[in-house]
C-alpha positions as CSV (number, residue, x, y, z in Angstrom):
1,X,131.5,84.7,102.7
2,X,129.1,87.3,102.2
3,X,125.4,86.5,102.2
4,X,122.6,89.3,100.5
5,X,119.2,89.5,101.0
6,X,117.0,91.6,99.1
7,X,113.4,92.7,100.4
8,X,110.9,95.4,99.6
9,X,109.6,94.6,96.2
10,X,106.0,94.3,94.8
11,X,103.3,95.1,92.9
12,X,102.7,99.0,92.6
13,X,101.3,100.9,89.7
14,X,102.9,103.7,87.5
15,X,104.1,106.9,89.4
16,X,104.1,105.0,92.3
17,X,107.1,103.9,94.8
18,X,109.2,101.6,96.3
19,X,111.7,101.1,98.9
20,X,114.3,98.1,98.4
21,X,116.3,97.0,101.0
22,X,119.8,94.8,100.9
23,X,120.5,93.5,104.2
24,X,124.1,92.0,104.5
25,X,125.7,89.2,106.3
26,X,128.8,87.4,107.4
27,X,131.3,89.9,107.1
28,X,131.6,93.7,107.6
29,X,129.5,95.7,104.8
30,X,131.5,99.0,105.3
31,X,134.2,98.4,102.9
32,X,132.3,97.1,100.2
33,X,130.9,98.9,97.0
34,X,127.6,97.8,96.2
35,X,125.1,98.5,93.3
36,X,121.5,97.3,92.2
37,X,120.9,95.5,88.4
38,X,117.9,94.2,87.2
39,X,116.3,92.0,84.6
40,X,113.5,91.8,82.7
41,X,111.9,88.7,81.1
42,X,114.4,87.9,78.2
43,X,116.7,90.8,78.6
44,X,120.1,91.0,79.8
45,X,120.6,91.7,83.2
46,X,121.1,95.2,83.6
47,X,123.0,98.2,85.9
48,X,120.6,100.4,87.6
49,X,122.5,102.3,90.5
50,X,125.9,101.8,92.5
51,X,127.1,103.2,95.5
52,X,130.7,103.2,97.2
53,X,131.9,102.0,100.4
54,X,131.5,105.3,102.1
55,X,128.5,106.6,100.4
56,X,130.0,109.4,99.0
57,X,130.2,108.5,95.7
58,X,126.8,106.8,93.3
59,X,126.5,106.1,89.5
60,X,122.8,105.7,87.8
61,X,121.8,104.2,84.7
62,X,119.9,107.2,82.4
63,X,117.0,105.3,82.3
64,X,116.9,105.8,86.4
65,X,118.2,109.0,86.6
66,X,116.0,111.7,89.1
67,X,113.4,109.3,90.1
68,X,115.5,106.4,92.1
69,X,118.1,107.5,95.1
70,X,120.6,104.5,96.2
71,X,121.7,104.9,99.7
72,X,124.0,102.9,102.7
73,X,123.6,102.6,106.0
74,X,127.1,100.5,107.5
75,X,126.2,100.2,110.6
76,X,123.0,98.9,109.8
77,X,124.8,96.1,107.1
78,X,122.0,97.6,104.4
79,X,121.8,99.3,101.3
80,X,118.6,100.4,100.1
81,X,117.2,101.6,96.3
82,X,114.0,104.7,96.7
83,X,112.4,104.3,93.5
84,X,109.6,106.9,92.9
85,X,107.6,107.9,89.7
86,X,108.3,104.6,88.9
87,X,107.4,103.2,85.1
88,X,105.6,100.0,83.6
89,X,109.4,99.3,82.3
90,X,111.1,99.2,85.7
91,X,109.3,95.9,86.1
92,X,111.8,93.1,86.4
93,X,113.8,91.5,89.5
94,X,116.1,93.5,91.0
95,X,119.3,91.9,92.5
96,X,121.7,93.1,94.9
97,X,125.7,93.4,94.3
98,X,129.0,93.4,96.4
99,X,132.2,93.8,95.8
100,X,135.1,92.9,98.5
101,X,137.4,95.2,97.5
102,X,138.1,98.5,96.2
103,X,135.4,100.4,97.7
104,X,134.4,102.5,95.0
105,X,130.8,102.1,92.7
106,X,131.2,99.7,89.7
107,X,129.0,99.7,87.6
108,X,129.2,96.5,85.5
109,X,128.1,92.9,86.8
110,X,131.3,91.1,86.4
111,X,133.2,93.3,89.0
112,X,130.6,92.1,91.7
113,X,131.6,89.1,93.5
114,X,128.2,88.7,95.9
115,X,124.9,88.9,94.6
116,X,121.4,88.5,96.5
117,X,118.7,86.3,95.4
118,X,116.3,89.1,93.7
119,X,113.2,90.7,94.4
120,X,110.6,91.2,92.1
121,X,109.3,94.5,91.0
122,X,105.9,95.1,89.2
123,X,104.9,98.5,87.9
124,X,101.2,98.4,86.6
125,X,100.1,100.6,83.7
């Protein structure tokens, strides 16, 4: 069992950033690809960045592209989302994603099998 906590998010206003964090528990985190999704108030839940086991390979949604960075630290159990010039439309709650096994990014929400409880994000126009 693996068990995801997300922390970081908040209120901030447009071109502004923020750091989320995924801290991971109850098993080792280094063999597990993990992404961020989000969702907005009556929209689907969406991909926003994914990053493999060994950090050497990411995936970004266009709408993300050049402004958030996903990184992983393994021996730290934590994956963490930079998100700068950030837009009244990243507003929504961001959720955490691993997967057990393969290793590589995915970058669709049924390939996950853990998922954190959310953070909520807030841009302000």
């Amino acid at each position: 069992q693996v068990q995801l906590v997300e922390s970081g998010g908040g209120l901030v206003q447009a071109g502004g950033s923020l750091r989320l964090s995924c801290a991971a528990s109850g098993r080792t985190f280094n063999n597990y690809g993990t992404g961020w999704f989000r969702q907005a108030p009556g929209k689907e839940r969406e991909f926003v960045a994914a990053i493999s086991w060994s950090g050497g390979g990411t995936s970004y949604a266009d709408s993300v592209k050049g402004r958030f960075t996903i990184s992983r630290d393994n021996a730290k159990n934590t994956v963490w989302l930079q998100m700068n010039s950030l837009k009244p439309e990243d507003t929504a709650v961001y959720y955490c994603a691993a997967r057990l096994t393969g290793g590589s990014y995915y970058i669709t929400a049924p390939e996950y099998d853990y998922w954190g409880q959310g953070t909520q994000v807030t841009v302000s126009s």
